[in-house]
C-alpha positions as a printed NumPy array, in Angstrom:
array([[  3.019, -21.772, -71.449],
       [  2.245, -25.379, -72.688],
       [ -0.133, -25.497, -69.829],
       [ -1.748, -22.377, -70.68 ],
       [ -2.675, -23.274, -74.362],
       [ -3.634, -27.129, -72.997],
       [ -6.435, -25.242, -70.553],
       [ -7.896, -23.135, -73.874],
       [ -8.374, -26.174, -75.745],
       [ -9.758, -27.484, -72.779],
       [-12.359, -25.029, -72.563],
       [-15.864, -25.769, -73.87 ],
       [-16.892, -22.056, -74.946],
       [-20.648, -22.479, -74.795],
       [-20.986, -18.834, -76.531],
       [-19.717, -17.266, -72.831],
       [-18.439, -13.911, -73.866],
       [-16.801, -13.79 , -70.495],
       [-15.27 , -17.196, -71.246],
       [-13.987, -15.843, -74.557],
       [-12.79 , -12.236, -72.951],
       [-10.71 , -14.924, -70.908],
       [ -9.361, -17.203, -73.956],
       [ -8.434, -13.07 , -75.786],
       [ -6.547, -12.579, -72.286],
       [ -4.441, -16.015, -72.219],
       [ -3.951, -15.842, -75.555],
       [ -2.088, -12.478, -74.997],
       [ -0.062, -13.551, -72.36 ],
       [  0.951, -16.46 , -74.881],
       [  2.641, -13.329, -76.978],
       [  3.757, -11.344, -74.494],
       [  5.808, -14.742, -72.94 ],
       [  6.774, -15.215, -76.601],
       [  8.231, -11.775, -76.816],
       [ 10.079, -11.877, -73.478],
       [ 11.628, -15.444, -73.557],
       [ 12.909, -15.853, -77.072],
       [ 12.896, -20.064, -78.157],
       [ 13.944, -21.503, -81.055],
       [ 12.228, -20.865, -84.452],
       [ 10.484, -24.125, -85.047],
       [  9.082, -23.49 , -81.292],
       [  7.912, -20.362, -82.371],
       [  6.236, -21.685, -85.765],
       [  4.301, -24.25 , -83.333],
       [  2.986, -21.436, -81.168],
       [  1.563, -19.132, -83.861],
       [  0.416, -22.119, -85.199],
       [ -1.492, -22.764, -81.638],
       [ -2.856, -18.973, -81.292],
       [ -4.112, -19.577, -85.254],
       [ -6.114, -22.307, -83.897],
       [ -7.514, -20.65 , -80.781],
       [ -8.221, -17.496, -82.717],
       [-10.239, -19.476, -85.101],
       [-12.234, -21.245, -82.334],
       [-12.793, -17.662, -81.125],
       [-14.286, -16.262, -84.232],
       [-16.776, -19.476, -84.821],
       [-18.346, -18.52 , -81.173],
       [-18.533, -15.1  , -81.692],
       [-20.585, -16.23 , -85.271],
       [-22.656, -18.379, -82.644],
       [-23.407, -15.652, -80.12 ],
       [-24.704, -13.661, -82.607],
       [-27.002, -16.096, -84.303],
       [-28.165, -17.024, -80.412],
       [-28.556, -12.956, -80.669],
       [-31.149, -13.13 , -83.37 ],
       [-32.882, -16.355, -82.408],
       [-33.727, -14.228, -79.575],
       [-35.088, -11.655, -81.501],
       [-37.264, -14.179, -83.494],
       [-38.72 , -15.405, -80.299],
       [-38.94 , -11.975, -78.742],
       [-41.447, -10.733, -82.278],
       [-43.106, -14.482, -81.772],
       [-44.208, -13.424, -77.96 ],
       [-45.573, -10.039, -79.382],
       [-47.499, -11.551, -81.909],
       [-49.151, -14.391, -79.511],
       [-49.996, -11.667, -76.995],
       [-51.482,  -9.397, -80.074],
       [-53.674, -12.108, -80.784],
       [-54.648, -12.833, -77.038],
       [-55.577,  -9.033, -76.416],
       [-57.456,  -8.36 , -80.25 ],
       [-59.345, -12.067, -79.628],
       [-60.973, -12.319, -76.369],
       [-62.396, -15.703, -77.639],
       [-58.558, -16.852, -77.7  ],
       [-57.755, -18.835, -73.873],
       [-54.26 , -17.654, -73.504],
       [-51.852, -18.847, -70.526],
       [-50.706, -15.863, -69.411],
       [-48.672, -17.488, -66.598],
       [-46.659, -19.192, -69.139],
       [-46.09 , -16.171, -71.699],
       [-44.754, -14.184, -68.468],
       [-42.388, -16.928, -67.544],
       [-41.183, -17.069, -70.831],
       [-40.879, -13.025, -71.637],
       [-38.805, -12.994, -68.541],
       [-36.761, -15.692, -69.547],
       [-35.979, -14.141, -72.301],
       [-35.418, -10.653, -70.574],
       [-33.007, -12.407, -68.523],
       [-30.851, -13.927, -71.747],
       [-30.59 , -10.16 , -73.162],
       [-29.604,  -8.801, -70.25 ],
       [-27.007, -11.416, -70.059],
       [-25.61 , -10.734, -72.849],
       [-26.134,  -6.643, -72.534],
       [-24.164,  -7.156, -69.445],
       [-21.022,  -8.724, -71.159],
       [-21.485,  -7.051, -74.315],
       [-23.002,  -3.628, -74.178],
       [-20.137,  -0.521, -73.559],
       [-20.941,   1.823, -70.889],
       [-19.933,   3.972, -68.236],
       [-20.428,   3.783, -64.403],
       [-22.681,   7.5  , -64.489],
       [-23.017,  10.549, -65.672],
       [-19.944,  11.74 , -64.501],
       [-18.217,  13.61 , -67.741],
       [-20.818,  12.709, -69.616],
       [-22.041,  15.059, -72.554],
       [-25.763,  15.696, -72.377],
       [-28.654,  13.487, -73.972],
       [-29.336,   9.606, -73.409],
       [-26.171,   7.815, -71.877],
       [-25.316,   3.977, -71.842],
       [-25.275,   2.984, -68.22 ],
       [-23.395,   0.025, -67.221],
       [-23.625,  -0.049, -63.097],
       [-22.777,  -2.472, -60.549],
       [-25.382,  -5.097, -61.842],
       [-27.159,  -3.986, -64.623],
       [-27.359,  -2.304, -68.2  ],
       [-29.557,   0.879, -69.095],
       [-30.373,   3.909, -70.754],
       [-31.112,   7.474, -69.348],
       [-30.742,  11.132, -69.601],
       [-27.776,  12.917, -68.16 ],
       [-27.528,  16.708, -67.83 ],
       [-24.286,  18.44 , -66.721],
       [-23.006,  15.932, -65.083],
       [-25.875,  14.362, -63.193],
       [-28.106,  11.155, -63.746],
       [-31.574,  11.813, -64.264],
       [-33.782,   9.419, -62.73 ],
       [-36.988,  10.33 , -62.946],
       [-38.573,  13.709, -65.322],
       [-41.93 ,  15.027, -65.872],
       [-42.485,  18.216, -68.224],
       [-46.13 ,  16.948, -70.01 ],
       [-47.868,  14.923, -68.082],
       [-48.081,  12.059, -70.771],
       [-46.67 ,   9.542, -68.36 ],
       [-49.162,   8.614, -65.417],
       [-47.092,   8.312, -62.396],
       [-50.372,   6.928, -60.237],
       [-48.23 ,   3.321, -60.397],
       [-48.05 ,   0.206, -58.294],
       [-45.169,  -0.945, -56.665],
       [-43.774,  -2.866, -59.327],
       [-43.424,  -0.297, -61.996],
       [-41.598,   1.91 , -59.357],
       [-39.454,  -1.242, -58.734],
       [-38.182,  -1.398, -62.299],
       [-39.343,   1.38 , -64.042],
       [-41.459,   3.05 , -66.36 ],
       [-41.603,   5.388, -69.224],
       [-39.192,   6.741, -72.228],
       [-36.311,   8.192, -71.151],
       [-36.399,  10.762, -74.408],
       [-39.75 ,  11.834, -72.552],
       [-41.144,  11.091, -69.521],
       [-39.853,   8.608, -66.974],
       [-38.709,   6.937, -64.029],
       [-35.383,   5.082, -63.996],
       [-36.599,   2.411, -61.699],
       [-35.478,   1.382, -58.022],
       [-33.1  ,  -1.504, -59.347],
       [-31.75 ,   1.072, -61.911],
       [-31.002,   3.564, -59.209],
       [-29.585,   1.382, -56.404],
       [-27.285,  -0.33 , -58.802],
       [-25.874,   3.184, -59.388],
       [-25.753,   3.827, -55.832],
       [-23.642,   0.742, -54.856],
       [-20.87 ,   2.006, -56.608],
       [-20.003,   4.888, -54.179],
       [-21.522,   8.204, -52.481],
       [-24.121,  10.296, -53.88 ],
       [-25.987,  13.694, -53.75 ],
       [-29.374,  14.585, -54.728],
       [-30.725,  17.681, -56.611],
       [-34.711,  18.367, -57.303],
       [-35.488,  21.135, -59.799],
       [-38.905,  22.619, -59.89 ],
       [-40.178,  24.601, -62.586],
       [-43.515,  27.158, -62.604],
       [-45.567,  27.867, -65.409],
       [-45.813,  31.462, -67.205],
       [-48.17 ,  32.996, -64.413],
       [-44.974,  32.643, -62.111],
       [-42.482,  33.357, -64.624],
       [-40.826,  29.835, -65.793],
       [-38.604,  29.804, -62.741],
       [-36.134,  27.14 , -62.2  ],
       [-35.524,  26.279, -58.693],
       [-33.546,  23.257, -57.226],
       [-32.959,  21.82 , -53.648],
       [-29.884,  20.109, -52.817],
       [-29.005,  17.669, -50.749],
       [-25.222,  16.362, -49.865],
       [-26.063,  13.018, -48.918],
       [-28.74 ,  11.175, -50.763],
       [-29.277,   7.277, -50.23 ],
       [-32.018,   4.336, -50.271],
       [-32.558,   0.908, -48.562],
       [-33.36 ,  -1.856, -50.244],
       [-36.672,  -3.44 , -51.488],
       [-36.477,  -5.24 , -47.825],
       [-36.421,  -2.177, -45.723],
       [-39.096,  -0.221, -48.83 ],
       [-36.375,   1.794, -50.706],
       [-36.43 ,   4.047, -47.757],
       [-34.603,   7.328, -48.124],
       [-31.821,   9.373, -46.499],
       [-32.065,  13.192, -47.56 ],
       [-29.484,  15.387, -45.538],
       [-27.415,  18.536, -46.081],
       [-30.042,  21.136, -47.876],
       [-28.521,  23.616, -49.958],
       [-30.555,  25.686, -52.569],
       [-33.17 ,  27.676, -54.158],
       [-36.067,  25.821, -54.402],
       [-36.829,  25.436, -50.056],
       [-36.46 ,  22.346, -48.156],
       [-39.224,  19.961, -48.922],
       [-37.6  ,  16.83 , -48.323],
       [-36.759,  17.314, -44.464],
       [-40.101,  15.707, -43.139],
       [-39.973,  13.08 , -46.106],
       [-36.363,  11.885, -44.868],
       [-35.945,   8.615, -43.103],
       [-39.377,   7.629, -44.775],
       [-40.209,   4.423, -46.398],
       [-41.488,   4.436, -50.382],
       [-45.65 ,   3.713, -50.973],
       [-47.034,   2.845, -53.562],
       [-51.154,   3.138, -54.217],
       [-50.679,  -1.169, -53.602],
       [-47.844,  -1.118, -51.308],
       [-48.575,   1.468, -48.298],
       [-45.789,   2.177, -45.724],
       [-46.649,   5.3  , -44.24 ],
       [-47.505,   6.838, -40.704],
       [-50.86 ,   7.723, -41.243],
       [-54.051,   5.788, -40.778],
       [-55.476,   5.779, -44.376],
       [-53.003,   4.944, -47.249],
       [-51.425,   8.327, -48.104],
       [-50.604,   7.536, -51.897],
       [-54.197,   6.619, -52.745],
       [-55.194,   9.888, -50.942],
       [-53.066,  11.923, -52.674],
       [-52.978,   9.729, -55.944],
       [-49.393,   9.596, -56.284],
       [-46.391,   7.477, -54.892],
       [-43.542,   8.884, -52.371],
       [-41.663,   8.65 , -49.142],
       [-44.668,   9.547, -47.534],
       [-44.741,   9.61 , -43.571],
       [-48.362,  11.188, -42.149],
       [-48.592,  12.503, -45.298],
       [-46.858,  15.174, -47.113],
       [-45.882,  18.25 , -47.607],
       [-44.711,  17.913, -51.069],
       [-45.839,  15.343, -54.118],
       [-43.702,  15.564, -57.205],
       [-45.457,  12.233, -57.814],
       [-48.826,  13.184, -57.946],
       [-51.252,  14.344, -60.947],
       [-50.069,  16.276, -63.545],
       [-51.903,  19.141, -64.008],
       [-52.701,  21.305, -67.666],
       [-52.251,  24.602, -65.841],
       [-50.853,  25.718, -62.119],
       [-53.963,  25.524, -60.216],
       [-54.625,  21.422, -58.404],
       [-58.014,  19.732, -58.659],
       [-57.898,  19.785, -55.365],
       [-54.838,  21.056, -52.519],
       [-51.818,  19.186, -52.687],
       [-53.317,  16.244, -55.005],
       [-50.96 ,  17.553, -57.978],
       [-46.968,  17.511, -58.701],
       [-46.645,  20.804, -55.637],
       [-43.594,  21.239, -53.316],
       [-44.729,  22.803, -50.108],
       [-41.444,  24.852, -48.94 ],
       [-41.148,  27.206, -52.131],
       [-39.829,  30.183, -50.944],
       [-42.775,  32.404, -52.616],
       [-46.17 ,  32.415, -51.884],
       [-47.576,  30.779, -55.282],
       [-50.585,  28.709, -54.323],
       [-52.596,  29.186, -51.283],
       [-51.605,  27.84 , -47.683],
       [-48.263,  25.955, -48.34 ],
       [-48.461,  26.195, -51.838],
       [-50.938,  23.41 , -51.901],
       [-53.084,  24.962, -54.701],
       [-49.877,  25.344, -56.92 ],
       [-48.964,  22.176, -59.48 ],
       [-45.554,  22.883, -61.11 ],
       [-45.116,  22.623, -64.391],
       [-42.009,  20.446, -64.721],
       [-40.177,  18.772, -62.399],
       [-36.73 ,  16.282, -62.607],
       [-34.46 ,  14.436, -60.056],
       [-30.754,  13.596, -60.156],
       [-28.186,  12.348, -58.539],
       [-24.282,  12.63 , -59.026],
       [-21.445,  11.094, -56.978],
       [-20.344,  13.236, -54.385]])
């Protein structure tokens, strides 16, 4: 015990919650020893008088952390008003090299301390409906869940262009109280932590009813950024027809980042982003479109395999009008 209580006054704190979740954890095996061995009084009065002293060395960090907390802030609202001043003044030179390095810096430090602060839970799993606190494998986030599953990406408006490069698909984009996609770092984080499925619903528009269909799939996975987020889509089950058979095994492009089969660059063809292979025969990534009818075939949010004739050859004349993905452990 004496060499427990030497080690937390050896312990420079440096406003590390995880060093102070450690100090809270000694410190309660101090009383539960205290409780099980018994000791004289005046051995007792010198212990409590110990834990008085670490608990007060605890509180002054946690007063610390939270000024480093809004120091942050203060810095964060200082970026935003230098960049303001570089986008309204074009006559202002601004280094935007440098104000990237240091809005990441500081993206790192909050997520730092989101990490080892921030409640959460693992997925949806359980979860009542609306915007849930994720706290995954290696990361912290917010998104929708509904009935049980995560919702990773949602369209329903088309205020969100989804025509992105490869790095907003990498970490995201959108509100998740509207429009959005979770991000690949979101999603794999969640997917490290054990198996999942994967369920697409497809909505039509009045002219077809609202319908709600989904497709199903039992075993739902993706590679990392090395191997292009590539997906594994097996074990159909569902409504909505299987449009994700020729996508699976395919590697994710982006309208900067092509990895498909074909000879042109699929996403810029078809102005969205996928798993496309030589190309598609479904695009819940593409245009949004104000009514059911595409611009032109298959350049709009269509699924090829619905069960009904809606939209021409393959449906490719027929833009849904909402569309979501999800995944829940299996």
């Amino acid at each position: 015990q004496h060499k427990i209580l030497t080690r937390i006054r050896k312990m420079r704190m440096n406003n590390s919650i995880g060093k102070l979740f450690l100090t809270v954890s000694l410190m309660f095996n101090i009383i539960q020893d205290n409780n099980a061995e018994g000791g004289t009084c005046g051995q007792k009065l010198s212990q409590k008088k110990d834990l008085w002293e670490i608990r007060d060395t605890i509180t002054g960090d946690v007063i610390t952390l939270k000024e480093e907390v809004s120091n942050l802030r203060e810095e964060v609202s200082k970026l935003k008003n230098v960049v303001s001043t570089c986008v309204n003044k074009p006559d202002v030179k601004c280094d935007n090299a440098e104000l990237k390095d240091d809005i990441q810096k500081i993206r790192n430090d909050l997520q730092m301390l989101l990490s080892a602060t921030t409640v959460g839970v693992p997925d949806c799993e359980n979860q009542l409906d609306g915007r849930v606190n994720i706290r995954a494998t290696d990361r912290v986030f917010k998104t929708q869940c509904l009935n049980g599953w995560l919702v990773f990406a949602r369209r329903f408006d088309g205020s969100v262009d989804f025509y992105r490069n490869w790095t907003d698909y990498k970490n995201g984009f959108g509100h998740t109280d509207g429009e959005y996609f979770l991000g690949f770092n979101q999603i794999l984080s969640v997917l490290k932590q054990g198996s999942y499925k994967l369920r697409i619903e497809l909505t039509t528009w009045p002219d077809q009813g609202n319908v709600t269909k989904y497709a199903e799939y039992s075993t739902f996975d993706l590679a990392g950024e090395s191997e292009q987020f590539r997906i594994t889509v097996l074990g159909y089950s569902g409504t909505a027809g299987n449009s994700m058979y020729y996508h699976n095994y395919a590697k994710f492009s982006t309208r900067d980042k092509e990895h498909d089969t074909w000879s042109g660059n699929c996403a810029t063809m078809w102005l969205g982003a996928w798993w496309y292979k030589g190309c598609l025969i479904t695009n819940p990534f593409g245009p949004y479109m104000s009514s059911s009818q595409c611009d032109v075939a298959a350049q709009c949010m269509y699924w090829g395999n619905w069960p009904e004739n809606i939209g021409g050859p393959y449906n490719r004349n027929y833009s849904f009008r909402k569309m979501r993905m999800m995944i829940r452990r299996v």
